[in-house]
N, C-alpha and C positions, 0 to 999 in steps of 0.2 A: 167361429170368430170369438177372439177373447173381449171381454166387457173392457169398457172403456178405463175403467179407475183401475185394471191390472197393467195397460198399457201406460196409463198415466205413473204409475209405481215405477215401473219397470223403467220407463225414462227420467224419473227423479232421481232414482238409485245410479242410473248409467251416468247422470250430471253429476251427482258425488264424487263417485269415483273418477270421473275426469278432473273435476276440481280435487277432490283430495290428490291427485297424481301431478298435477300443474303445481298443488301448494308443493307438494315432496319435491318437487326439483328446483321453484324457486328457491326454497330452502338451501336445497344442496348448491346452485350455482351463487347466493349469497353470502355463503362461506370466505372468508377472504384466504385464508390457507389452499395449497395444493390438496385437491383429495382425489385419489381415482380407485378403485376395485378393481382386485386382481382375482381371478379363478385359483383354484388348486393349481395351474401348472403355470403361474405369475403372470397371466395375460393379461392385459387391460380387455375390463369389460364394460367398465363407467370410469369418467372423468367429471369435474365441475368445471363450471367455466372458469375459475380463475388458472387452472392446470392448463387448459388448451388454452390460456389467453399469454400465459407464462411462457410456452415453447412453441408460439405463432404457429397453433396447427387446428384444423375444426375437430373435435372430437369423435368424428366420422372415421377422421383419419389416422385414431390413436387405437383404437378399439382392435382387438385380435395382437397389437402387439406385446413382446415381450418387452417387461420393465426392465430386465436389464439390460437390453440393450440400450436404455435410454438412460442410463448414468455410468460415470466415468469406470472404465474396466478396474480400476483400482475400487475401489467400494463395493464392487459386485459381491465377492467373498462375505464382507459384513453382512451385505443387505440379506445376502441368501441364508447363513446364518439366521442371524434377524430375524427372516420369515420361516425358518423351520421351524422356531422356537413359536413364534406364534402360532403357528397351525395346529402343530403336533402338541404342545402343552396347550394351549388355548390361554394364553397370557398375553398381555399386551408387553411390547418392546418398544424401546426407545434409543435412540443414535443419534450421535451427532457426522456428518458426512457432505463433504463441497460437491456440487454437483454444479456441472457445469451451464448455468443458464444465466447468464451475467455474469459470471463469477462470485455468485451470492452463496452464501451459508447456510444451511437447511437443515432445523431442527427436527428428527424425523420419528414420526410414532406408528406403530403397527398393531394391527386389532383383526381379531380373526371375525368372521363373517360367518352369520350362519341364517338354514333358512326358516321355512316355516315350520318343518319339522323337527327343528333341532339339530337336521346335518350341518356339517361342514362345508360351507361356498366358498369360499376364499380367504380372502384378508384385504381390509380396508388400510390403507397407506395414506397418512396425510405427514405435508411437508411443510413445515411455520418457519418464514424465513427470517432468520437470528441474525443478520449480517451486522443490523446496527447494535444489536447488541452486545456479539462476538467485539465489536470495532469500539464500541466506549469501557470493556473490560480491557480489552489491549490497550488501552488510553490510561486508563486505568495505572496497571501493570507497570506503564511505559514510563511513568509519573513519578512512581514510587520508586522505580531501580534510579530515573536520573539522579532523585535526590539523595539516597543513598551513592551513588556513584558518586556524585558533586561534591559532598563531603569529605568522602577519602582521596578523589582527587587534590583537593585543594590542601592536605595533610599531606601526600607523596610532594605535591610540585615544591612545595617551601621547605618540603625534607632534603629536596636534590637542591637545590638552589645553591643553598650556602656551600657544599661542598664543590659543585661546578664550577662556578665564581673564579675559588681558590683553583683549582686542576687548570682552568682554562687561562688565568693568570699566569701561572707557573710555566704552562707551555708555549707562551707568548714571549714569556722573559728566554728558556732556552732555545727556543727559535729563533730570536735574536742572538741569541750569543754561540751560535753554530757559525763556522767557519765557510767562504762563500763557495769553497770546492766541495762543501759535507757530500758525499756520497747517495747518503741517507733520506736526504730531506723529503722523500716522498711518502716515508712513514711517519714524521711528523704530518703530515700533511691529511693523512689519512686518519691520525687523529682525532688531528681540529673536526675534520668531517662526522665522525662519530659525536663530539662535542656536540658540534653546532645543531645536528640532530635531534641530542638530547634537548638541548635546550630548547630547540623548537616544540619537541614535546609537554616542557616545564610550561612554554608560553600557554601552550593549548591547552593543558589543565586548569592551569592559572583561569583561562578566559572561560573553560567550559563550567567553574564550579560559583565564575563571579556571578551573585544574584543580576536577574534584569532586571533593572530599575530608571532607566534612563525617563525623560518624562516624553511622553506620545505629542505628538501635533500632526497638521495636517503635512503631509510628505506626498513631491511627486516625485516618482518614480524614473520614469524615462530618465531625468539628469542624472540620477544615484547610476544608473543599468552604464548609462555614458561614459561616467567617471570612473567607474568600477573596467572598463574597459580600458581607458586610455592612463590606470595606474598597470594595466599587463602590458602593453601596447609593445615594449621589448619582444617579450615571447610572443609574441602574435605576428610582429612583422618580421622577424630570427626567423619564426617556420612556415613563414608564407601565407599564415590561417587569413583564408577569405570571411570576414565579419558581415552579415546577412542582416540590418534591423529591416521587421516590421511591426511597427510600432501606430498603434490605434487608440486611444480613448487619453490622448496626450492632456486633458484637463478634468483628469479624474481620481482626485488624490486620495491616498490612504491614510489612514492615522498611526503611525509608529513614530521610529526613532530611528531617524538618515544612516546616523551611526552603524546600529546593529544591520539596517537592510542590507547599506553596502557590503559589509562583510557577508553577510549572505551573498551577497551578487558576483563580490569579489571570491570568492570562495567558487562556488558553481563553473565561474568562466573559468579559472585556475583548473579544475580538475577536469573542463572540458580540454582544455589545453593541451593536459598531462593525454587525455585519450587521443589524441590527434597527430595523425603523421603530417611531414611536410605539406603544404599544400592541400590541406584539409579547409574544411566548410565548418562555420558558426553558425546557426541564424537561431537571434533574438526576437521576438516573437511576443506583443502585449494586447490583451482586448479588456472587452467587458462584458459580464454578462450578469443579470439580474441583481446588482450594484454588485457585486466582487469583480476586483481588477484582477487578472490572471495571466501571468508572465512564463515564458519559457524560454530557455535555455538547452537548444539543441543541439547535438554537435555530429558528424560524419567519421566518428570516431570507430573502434573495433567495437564498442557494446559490453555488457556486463553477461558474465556466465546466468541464465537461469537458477542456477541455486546460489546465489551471491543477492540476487534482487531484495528478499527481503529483510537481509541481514546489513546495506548497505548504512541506515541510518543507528543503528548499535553503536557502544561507543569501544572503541579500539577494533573496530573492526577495520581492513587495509588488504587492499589487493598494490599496493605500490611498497616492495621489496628491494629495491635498488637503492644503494648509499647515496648515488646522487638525489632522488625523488624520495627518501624513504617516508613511507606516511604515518603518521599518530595514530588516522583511527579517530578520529575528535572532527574533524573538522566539517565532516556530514551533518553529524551530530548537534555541533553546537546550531549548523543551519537549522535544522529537525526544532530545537528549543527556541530559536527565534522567530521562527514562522509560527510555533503553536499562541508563545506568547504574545503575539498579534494578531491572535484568534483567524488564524489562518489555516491552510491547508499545505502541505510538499510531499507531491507523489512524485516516483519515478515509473519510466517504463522505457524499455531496451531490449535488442535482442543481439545476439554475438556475432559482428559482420555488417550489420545495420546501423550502428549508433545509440545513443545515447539522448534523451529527453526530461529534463527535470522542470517539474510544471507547478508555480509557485500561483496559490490562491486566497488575495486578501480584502477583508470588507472593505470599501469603497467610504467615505465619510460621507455622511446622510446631510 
């Protein structure tokens, strides 16, 4: 029988090490980053909890799998990359790679793993998600091209002006003075349409380069979203569009400029319009949530291509190519600048067949 003070050792030393083993994984699940350990042949063999709280699964149930199977087949290439370089040189790696868990952005670092003897166990993967900060450099980026764009627009539009003017006079005077049998007159006509085009382009320049300045008050909404409808109200009852409000937090105004909203609202409905066949569906769309008023604009339209979505708010960018519709390219655009400058938000989402949703979100006056 062993003396009492070797049994008492032995179970001091057994409470360390459990305690020392409970602080190691507090540790590790207090991590706010993705971290999980992969083997030599990339299998999850530990995870922390913020990993398994991130892809709603117990860590029970990640264990034995392969990492790659758990990020988008597009990045697999990288990450396998990636991780040979870690392993087999023993350096750490770094990637940047979208991995589909939100739709968030994951700044991703690799570190080889080794054990007590110096072998090689695996490689430790931790994933810092970058999204907000990928999203205030794109802000960033987005800021400085307008301005630059702003300036040269507003140098093109008063470049073309003067000479439109004069071209669009001159073809006004010999359209009148064509004789009432002319043959012809449907190539003048086709003109003017080119003309009137341009000049609608001159306008949008003109409006996309004007500083925003107008002065803010308190604005509601609903009546701007109303009026902005009943100045389309032609093309809406011409193609039969059924108009859908629902409309919630009707005494909960914003602080901007009626002005610019409308033209946002007017703007939106117009290009829902443009996506909508005969006998197509609207529905307007207003709440509130945590003081931001947040407005939509939905339509049962054909939807925007997947690779068009993030290029929609750019400026001359146009999926409308026909002489009768033909588009600037501006008119997204100028929405995109005047939602930001009322420290707001305008996302889109769509898919081809389904429609179209543009979702306008702005602080609410305190």
């Amino acid at each position: 029988m062993e003396p009492d003070y070797i049994n008492q050792d032995f179970k001091r030393q057994y409470e360390q090490v459990v305690k020392a083993k409970a602080d190691w994984q507090n540790t590790f699940d207090s991590i706010p980053d993705l971290v999980c350990i992969l083997d030599q042949e990339a299998k999850i063999i530990r995870v922390n909890r913020a990993f398994s709280t991130r892809l709603q699964k117990p860590s029970d149930a990640l264990i034995g799998v392969r990492f790659a199977d758990m990020i988008p087949a597009s990045s697999v290439p990288v990450f396998l990359q990636a991780l040979t370089s870690a392993m087999t040189a023993g350096q750490h790696a770094q990637q940047e790679q979208e991995i589909e868990i939100d739709g968030s952005l994951f700044a991703v670092s690799l570190f080889p793993c080794y054990d007590t003897a110096g072998g090689l166990r695996g490689t430790v993967c931790i994933y810092r998600d970058s999204t907000e900060q990928k999203r205030l450099k794109d802000q960033s980026v987005q800021s400085e091209k307008m301005a630059a764009i702003g300036t040269l627009a507003a140098e093109i539009a008063h470049e073309i002006n003067n000479p439109l003017h004069y071209i669009n006079n001159y073809l006004y005077l010999l359209f009148e003075s064509l004789p009432a049998d002319f043959a012809k007159k449907e190539y003048v006509e086709k003109i003017q349409t080119g003309i009137d085009n341009l000049a609608q382009l001159t306008r949008d320049l003109l409006e996309f380069s004007r500083p925003l300045n107008d002065v803010f008050a308190p604005v509601n909404l609903h009546p701007i979203i109303d009026s902005s409808v009943e100045l389309l109200e032609p093309r809406i009852s011409g193609g039969h569009v059924q108009i859908i409000r629902r409309y919630a937090c009707r005494d909960s105004p914003v602080l901007g400029s009626d002005r610019m909203l409308q033209q946002v609202f007017v703007n939106l409905i117009e290009n829902a319009l443009d996506a909508l066949a005969p006998g197509g569906r609207m529905v307007l769309t207003t709440n509130c949530d945590h003081n931001r008023f947040i407005a939509e604009i939905e339509d049962s339209g054909a939807g925007i291509a997947a690779k068009n979505i993030s290029k929609i708010f750019e400026p001359f960018f146009t999926t409308k190519k026909s002489m009768e519709r033909r588009g600037t390219g501006l008119g997204l655009t100028i929405c995109y600048n005047i939602i930001k400058h009322h420290n707001g938000d305008i996302v889109v989402s769509s898919k081809e067949g389904q429609g179209t949703t543009f979702r306008i979100t702005l602080p609410m006056v305190s």
